[in-house]
C-alpha atoms as one frame of an Amber mdcrd trajectory, in Angstrom:
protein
 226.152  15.112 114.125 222.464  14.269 113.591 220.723  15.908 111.023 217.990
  18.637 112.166 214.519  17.639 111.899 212.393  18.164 108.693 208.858  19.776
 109.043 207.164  22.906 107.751 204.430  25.642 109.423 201.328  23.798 108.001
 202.280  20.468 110.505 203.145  23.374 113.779 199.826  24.952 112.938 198.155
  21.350 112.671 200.206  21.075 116.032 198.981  23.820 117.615 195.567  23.650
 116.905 195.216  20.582 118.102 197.124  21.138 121.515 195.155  24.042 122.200
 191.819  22.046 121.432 192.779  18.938 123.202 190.776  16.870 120.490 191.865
  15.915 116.853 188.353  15.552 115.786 188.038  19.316 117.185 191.202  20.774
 115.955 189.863  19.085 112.054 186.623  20.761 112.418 188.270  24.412 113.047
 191.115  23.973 110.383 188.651  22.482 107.931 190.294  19.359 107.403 189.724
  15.945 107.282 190.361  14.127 110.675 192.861  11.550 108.901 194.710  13.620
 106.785 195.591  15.861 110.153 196.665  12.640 112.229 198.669  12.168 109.390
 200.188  15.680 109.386 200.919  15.354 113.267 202.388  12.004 112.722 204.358
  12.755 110.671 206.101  15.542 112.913 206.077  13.121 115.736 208.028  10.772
 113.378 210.207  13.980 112.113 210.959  15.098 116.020 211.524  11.148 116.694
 209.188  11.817 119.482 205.576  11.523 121.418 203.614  14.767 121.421 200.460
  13.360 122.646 198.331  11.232 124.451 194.929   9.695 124.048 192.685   9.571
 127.240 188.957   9.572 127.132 188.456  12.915 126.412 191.052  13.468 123.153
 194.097  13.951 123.089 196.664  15.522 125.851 200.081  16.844 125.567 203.309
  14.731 126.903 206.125  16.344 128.286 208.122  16.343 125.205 205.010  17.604
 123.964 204.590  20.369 126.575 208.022  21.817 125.593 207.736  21.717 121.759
 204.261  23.541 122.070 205.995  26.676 123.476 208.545  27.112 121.458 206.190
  26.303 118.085 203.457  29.037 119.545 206.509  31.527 119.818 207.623  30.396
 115.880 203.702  31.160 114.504 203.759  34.235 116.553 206.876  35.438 115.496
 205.946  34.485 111.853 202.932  36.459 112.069 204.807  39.666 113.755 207.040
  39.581 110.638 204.616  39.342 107.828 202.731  42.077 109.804 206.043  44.019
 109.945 206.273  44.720 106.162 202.419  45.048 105.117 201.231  47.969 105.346
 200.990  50.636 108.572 197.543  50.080 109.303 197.872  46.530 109.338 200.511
  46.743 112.489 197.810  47.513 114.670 195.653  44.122 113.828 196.266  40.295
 114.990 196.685  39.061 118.722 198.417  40.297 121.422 198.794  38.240 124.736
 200.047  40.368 127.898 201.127  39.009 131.228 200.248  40.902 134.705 200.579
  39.926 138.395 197.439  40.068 140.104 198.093  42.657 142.516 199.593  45.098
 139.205 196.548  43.737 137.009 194.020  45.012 139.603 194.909  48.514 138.907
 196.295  48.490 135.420 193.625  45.844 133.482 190.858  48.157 132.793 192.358
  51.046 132.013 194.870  49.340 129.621 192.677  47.442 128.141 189.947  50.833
 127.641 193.027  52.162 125.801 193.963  49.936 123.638 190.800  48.573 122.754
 189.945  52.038 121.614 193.146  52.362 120.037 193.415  48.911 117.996 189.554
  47.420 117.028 190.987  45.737 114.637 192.939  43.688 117.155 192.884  41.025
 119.798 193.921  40.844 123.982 194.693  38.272 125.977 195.637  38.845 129.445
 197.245  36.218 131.705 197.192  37.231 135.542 199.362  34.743 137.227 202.321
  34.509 139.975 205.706  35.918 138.199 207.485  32.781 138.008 204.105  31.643
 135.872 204.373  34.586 133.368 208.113  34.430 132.930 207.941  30.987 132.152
 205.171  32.212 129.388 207.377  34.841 128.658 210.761  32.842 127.599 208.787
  30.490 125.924 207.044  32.558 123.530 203.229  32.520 124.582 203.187  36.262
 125.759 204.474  39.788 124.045 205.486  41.127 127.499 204.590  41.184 130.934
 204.862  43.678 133.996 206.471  41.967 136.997 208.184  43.177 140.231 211.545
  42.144 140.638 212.134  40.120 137.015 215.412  38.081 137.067 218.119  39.262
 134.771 218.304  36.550 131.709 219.936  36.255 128.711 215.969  34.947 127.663
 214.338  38.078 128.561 215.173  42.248 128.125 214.132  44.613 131.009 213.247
  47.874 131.463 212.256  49.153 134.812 209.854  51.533 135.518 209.971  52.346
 138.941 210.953  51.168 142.341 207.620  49.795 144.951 208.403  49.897 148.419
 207.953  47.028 150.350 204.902  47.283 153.210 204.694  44.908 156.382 201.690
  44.246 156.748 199.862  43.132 160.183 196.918  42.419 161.854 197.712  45.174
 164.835 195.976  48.412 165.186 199.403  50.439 164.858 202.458  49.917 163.362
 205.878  51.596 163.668 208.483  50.635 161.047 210.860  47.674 162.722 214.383
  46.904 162.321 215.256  43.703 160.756 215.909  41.844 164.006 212.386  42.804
 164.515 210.999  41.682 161.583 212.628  38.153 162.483 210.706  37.620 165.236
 207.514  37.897 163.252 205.725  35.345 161.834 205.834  35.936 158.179 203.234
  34.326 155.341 205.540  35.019 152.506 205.517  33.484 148.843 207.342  29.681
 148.122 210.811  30.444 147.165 212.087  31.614 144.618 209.330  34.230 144.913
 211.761  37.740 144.189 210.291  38.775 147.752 211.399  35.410 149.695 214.438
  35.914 148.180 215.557  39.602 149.234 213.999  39.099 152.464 216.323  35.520
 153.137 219.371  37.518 151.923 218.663  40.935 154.285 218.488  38.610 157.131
 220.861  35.895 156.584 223.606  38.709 156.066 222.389  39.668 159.875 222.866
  35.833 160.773 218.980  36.186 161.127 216.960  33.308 159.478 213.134  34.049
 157.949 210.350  32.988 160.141 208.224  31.428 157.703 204.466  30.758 159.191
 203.032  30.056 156.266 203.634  29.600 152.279 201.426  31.317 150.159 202.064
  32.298 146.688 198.504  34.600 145.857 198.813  38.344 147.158 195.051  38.635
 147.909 194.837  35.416 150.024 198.064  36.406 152.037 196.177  39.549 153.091
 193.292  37.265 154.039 194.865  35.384 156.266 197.007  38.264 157.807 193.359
  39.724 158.473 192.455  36.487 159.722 195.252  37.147 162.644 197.565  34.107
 161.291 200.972  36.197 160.571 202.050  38.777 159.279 203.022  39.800 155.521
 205.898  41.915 153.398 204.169  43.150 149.849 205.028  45.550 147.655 203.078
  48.871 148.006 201.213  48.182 144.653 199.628  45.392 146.862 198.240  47.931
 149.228 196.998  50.171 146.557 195.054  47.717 144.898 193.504  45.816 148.214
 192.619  49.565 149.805 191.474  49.485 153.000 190.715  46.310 154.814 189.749
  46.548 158.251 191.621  45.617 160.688 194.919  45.560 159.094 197.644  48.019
 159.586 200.839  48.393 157.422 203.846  50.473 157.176 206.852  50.764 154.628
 210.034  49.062 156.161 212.613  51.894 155.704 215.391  50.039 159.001 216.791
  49.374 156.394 214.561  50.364 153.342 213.446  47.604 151.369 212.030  47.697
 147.768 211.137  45.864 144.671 211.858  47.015 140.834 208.573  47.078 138.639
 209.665  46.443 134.955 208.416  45.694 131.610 209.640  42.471 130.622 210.495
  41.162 127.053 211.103  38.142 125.379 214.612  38.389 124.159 214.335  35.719
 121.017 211.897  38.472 119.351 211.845  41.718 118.237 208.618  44.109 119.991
 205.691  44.146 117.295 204.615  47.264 116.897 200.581  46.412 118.704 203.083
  45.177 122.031 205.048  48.728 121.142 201.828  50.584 121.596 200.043  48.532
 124.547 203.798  48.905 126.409 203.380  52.819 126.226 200.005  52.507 127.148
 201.470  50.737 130.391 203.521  53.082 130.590 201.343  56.319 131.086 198.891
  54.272 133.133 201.825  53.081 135.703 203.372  56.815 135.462 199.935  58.590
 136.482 199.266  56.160 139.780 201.426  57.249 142.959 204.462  55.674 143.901
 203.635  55.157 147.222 200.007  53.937 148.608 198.117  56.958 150.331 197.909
  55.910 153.422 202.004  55.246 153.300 202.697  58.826 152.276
């Protein structure tokens, strides 16, 4: 059995700061360093790791695909290092350092500002990063480490990440007609659909409803961006099936027309997600609540669906 490799927090923070500055002579200047002494220091955890982090190109320095991989899971170490020494200093102190948050676009449209009003009031002494990005994006983020927790519809059960849903969106088709009445699934089929690149959770359910019909998706375009698939539906190029959170934060857009599908009802779960390789800090513990009450005030349903 090989021998685990030898290498302390001072070479992952070396690391770090130099992936996330994509120059050595950069990363030296913000660390206060000499430039040789940290080549040295990531050298010497290439040579530890018996691998290439990074490359040279004309700009600096650039991460390899070994490289890539290591960088999550050292971010998550730091972090998790930091959430611990924060864990037993004293109370006020819980509420300081960074916290990164994930959102879909659609969710971050309405929940951004007044999450980030909150806790901004709440924590001064703290930082926020938010990452809006498709969910297969943020969970990716998530399992590696590089965000505290994200809200996404439809999550994937994982033995990497914890749930806990917070309530069910309807799904909406959405069409470029002046009326629409709720269709059957056969119905549906014979639409033209601009629907996210599988695995999207949507694709998914929707492929599944219909191929236990012996019905088969009518895919007219791939689009994996919420905003732009209700562009093109108002551009008259197909039609779309979004949760009802999508409606809510579009509002009206002329010319469109949507209605929940309810032949059979279809619906999406809307969760907190959590890394499962760390325990919640208590700043995530606070901005989750925060979520919380701002997701619990807005309706479940969009009010022109209700």
């Amino acid at each position: 059995m090989d021998e685990p490799p030898v290498f302390d927090l001072r070479q992952l923070t070396h690391f770090v700061r130099v992936a996330e500055s994509g120059s050595i002579s950069a990363a030296a200047r913000s660390l206060g360093l000499a430039q040789p002494a940290l080549s040295r220091s990531v050298r010497a955890l290439e040579v530890g790791l018996r691998a290439h982090l990074f490359r040279r190109n004309g700009r600096g320095v650039q991460l390899t695909e070994r490289g890539e991989r290591f960088f999550d899971h050292a971010l998550g170490v730091l972090r998790g290092i930091e959430a611990a020494a924060r864990s037993v200093r004293d109370a006020a102190s819980e509420f300081e350092g960074h916290l990164a948050i994930g959102l879909t676009p659609s969710i971050g449209k309405s929940l951004a500002r007044p999450l980030v009003e909150r806790f901004v009031a709440a924590c001064p002494g703290a930082t926020l990063a938010l990452a809006e990005a498709i969910s297969s994006t943020l969970y990716e983020k998530l399992v590696s480490g590089r965000l505290d927790f994200a809200v996404l519809l439809n999550a994937a059960p994982s033995r990497h990440v914890r749930l806990e849903p917070l309530r069910i969106e309807p799904l909406v088709l959405v069409s470029p007609a002046p009326h629409l009445a709720p269709p059957t699934l056969s119905q549906l089929a014979a639409l033209p659909l601009i629907l996210p690149g599988a695995p999207h959770p949507i694709r998914s359910l929707l492929e599944a409803e219909f191929g236990a019909l012996g019905l088969k998706v009518r895919v007219a375009l791939e689009v994996d961006y919420f905003p732009s698939i209700i562009d093109l539906v108002a551009a008259g190029l197909g039609h779309a099936v979004v949760p009802a959170s999508v409606i809510r934060a579009i509002g009206v857009v002329p010319g469109l027309a949507w209605c929940a599908l309810s032949q059979p009802a279809l619906s999406t779960t809307l969760s907190l997600v959590w890394p499962a390789r760390a325990p919640a800090s208590a700043l995530a513990q606070l901005a989750a609540g925060m979520a919380r009450e701002v997701l619990a005030a807005e309706p479940a349903l969009a009010p022109e669906l209700r």
